[in-house]
TORMI-403310 format. One record per residue (C-alpha): residue in one letter; x, y, z negated; residue number from 1. Coordinates in Angstrom, 2 decimals. Layout:
REM residues N
<pt r="A" east="X" north="Y" up="Z" k="NUM"/>
...
REM end
This chain:
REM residues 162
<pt r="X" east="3.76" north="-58.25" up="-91.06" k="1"/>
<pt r="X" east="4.53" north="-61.20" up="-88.57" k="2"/>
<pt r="X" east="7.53" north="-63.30" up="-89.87" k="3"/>
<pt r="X" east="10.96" north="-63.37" up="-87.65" k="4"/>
<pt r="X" east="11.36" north="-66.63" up="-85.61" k="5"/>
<pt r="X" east="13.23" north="-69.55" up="-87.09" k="6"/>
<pt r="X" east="15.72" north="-69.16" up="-84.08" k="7"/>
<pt r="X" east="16.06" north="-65.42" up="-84.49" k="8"/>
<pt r="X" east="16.44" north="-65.65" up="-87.99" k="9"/>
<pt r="X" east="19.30" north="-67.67" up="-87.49" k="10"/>
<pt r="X" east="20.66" north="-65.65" up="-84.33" k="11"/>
<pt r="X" east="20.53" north="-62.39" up="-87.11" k="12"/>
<pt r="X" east="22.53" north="-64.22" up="-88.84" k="13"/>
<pt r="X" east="25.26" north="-65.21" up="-86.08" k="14"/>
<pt r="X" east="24.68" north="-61.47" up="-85.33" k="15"/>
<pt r="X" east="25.95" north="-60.26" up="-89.03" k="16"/>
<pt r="X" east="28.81" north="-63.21" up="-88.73" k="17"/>
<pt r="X" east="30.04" north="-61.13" up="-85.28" k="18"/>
<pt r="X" east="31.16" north="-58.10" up="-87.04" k="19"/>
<pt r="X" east="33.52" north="-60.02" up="-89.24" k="20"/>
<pt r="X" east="35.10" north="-59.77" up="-85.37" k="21"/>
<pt r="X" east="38.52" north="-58.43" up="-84.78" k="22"/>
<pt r="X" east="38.50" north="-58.39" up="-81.31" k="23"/>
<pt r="X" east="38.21" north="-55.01" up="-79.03" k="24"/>
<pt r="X" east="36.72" north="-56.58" up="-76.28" k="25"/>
<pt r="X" east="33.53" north="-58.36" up="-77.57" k="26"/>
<pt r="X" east="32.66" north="-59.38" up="-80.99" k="27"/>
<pt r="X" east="30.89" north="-62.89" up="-81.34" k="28"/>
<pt r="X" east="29.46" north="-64.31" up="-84.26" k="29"/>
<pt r="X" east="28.20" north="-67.84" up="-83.99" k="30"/>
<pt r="X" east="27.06" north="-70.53" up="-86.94" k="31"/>
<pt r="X" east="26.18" north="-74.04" up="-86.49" k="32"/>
<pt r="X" east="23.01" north="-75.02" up="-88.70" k="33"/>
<pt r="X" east="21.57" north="-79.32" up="-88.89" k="34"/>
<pt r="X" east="18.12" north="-79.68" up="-90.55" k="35"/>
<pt r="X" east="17.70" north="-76.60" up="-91.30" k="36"/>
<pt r="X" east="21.12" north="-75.98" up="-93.09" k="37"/>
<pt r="X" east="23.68" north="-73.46" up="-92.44" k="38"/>
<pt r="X" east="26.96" north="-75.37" up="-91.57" k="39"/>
<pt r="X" east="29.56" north="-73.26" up="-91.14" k="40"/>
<pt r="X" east="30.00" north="-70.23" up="-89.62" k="41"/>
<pt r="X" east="33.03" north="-68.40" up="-87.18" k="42"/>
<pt r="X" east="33.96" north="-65.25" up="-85.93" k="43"/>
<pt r="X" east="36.70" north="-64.49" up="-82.98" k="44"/>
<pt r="X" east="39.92" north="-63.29" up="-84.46" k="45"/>
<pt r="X" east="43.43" north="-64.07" up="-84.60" k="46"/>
<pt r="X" east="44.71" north="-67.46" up="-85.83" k="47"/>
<pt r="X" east="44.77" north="-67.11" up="-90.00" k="48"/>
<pt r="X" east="48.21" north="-65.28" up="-91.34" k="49"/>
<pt r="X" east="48.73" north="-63.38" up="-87.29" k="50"/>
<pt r="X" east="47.69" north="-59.24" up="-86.84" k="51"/>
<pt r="X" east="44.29" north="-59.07" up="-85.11" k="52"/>
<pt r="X" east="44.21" north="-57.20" up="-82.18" k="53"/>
<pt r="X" east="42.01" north="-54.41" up="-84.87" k="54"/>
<pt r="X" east="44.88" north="-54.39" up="-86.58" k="55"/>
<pt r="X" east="47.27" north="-53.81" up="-83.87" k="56"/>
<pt r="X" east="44.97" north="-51.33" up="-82.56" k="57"/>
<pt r="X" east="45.56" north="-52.58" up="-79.10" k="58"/>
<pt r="X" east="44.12" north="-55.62" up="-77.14" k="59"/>
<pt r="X" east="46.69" north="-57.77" up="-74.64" k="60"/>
<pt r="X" east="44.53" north="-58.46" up="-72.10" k="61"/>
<pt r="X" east="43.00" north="-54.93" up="-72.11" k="62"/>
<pt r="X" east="46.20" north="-53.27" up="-71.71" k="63"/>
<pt r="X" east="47.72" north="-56.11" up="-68.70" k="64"/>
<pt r="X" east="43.64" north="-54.94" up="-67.22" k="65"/>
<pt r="X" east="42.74" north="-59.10" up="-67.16" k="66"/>
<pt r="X" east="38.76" north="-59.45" up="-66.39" k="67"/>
<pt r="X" east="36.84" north="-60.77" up="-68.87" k="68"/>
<pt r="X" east="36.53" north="-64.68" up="-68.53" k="69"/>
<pt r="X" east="40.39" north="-64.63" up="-67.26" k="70"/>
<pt r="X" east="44.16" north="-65.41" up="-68.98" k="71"/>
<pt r="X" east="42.13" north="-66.52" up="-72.54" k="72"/>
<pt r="X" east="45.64" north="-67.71" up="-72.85" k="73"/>
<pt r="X" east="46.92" north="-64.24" up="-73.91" k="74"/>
<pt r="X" east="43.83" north="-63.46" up="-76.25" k="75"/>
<pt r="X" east="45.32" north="-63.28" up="-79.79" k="76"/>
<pt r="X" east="41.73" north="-64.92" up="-80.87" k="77"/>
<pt r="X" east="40.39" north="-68.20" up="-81.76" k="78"/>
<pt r="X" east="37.04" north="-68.04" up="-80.26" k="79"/>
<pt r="X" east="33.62" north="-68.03" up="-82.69" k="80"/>
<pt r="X" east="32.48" north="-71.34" up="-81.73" k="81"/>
<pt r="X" east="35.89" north="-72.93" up="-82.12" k="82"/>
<pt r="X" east="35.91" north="-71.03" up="-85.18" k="83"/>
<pt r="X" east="32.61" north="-72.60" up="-86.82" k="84"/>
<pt r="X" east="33.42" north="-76.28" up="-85.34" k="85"/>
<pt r="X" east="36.93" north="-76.15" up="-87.45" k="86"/>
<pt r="X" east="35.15" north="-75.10" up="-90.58" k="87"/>
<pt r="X" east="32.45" north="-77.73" up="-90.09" k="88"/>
<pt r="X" east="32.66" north="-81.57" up="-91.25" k="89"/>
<pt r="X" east="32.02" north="-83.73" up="-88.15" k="90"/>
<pt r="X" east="28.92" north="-85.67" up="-89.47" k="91"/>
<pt r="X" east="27.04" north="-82.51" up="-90.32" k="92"/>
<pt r="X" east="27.73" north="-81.34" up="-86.12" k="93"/>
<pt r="X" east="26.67" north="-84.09" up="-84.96" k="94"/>
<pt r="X" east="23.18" north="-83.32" up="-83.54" k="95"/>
<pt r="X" east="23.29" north="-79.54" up="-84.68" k="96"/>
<pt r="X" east="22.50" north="-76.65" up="-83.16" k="97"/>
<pt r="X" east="24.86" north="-73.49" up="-82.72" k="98"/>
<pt r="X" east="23.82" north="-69.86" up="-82.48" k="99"/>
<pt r="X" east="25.86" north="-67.21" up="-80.80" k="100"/>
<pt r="X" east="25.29" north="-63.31" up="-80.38" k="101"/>
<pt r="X" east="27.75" north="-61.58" up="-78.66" k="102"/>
<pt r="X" east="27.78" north="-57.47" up="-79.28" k="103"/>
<pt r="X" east="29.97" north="-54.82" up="-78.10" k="104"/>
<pt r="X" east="32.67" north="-53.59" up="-80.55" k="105"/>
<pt r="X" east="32.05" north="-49.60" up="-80.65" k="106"/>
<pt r="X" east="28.32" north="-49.79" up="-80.68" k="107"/>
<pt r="X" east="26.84" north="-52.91" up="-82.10" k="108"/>
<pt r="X" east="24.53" north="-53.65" up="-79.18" k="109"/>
<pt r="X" east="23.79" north="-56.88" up="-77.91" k="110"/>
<pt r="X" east="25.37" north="-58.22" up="-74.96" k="111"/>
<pt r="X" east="23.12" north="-60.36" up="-72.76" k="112"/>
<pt r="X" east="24.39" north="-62.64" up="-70.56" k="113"/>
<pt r="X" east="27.07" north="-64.17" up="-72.80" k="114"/>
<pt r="X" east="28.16" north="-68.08" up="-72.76" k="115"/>
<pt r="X" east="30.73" north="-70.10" up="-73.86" k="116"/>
<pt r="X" east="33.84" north="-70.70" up="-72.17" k="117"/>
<pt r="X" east="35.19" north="-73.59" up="-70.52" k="118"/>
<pt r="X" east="37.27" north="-74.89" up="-73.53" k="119"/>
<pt r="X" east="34.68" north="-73.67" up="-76.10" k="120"/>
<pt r="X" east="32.35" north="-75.94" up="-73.95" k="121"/>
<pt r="X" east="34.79" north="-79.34" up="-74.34" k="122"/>
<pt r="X" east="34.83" north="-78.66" up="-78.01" k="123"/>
<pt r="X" east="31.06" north="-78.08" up="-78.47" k="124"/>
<pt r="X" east="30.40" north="-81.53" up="-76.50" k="125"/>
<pt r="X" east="33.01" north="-83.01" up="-78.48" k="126"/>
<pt r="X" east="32.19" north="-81.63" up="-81.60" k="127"/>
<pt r="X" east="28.37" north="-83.52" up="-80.95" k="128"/>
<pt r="X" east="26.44" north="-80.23" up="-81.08" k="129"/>
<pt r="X" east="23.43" north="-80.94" up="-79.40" k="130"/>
<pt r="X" east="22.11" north="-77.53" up="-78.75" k="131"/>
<pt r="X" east="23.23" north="-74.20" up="-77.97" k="132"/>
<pt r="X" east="21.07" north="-70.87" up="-78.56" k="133"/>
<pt r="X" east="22.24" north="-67.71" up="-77.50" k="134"/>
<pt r="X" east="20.90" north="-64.37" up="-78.08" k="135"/>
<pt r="X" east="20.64" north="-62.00" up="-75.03" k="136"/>
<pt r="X" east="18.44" north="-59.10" up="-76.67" k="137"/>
<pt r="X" east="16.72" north="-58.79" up="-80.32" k="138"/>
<pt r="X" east="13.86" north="-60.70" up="-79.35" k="139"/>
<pt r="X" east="15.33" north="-62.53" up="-76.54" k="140"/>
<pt r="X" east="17.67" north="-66.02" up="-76.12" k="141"/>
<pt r="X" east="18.58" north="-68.87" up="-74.05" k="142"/>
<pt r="X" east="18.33" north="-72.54" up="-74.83" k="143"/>
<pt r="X" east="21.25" north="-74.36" up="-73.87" k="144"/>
<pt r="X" east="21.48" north="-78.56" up="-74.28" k="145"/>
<pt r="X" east="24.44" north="-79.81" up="-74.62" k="146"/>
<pt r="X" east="23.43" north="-82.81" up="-72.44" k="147"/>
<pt r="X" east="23.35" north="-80.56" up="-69.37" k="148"/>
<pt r="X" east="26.84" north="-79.35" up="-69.74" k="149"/>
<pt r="X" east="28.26" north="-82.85" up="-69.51" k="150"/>
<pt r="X" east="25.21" north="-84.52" up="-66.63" k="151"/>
<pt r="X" east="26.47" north="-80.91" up="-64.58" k="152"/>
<pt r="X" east="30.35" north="-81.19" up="-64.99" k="153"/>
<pt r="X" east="31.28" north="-77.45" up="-63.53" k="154"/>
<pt r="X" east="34.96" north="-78.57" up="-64.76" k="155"/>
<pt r="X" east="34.99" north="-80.42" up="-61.43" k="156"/>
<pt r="X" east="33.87" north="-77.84" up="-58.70" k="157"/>
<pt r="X" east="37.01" north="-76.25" up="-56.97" k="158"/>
<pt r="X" east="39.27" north="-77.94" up="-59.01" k="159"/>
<pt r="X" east="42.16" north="-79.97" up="-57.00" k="160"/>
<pt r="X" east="39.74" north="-79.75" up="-53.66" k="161"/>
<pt r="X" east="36.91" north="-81.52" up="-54.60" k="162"/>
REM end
């Protein structure tokens, strides 16, 4: 028997953590781990003490038909990563690495192709996570650093005219 990967053993885990998810949309589990320690860990879902959209049995930006990656604004859900950096002390981010797995609500499945957001990017970089891993099958992920999201600022392109 060939042992799992330390990253997908920690991506399995992110996977479990997304379906504590409320969302209809996507579920996303995501856990920041530093030397080898688990963190903290988030989920999206509405803000503590509001209905979840599971709840509600309806999703906001479904029903107005908003793409995906559009309006986050009406999303009743605090994203997973901004989820884990709230429950984490700032000196154990600093220099950590966060996993994310994204899977669809009905079925489980992984969703490949998933990334952070624009704000969920800001608080990652400010949060001093160094590295972002992100699963895109069982088997399969992406290594994102940090460093590159801040040397390529895509905040800047076709914002204002530049």
């Amino acid at each position: 028997m060939e042992r799992v990967s330390k990253h997908n053993y920690y991506l399995d885990i992110a996977q479990t953590v997304s379906e504590r998810s409320t969302c209809l949309r996507r579920c996303y589990g995501a856990i920041i781990v530093k030397n080898d320690v688990i963190v903290s860990t988030g989920y999206n879902g509405a803000p503590r003490g509001r209905q979840n959209c599971s709840d509600l049995k309806f999703c906001q930006r479904e029903k107005l038909g908003i793409p995906r990656g559009e309006r986050y604004e009406l999303c009743r859900s605090v994203h997973s990563e901004a989820n884990a950096i709230i429950a984490a002390p700032r000196d154990q981010m600093l220099g950590s690495t966060l996993y994310m797995v994204c899977t669809e609500p009905m079925t489980g499945k992984i969703v490949g192709g998933s990334s952070s957001c624009m704000m969920c990017k800001r608080m990652i970089i400010n949060a001093g996570i160094s590295t972002v891993i992100i699963r895109d099958t069982k088997d399969e992920y992406r290594i994102v650093e940090v460093s590159d999201w801040i040397d390529n600022d895509d905040s800047l392109s076709g914002v204002f005219g530049y």
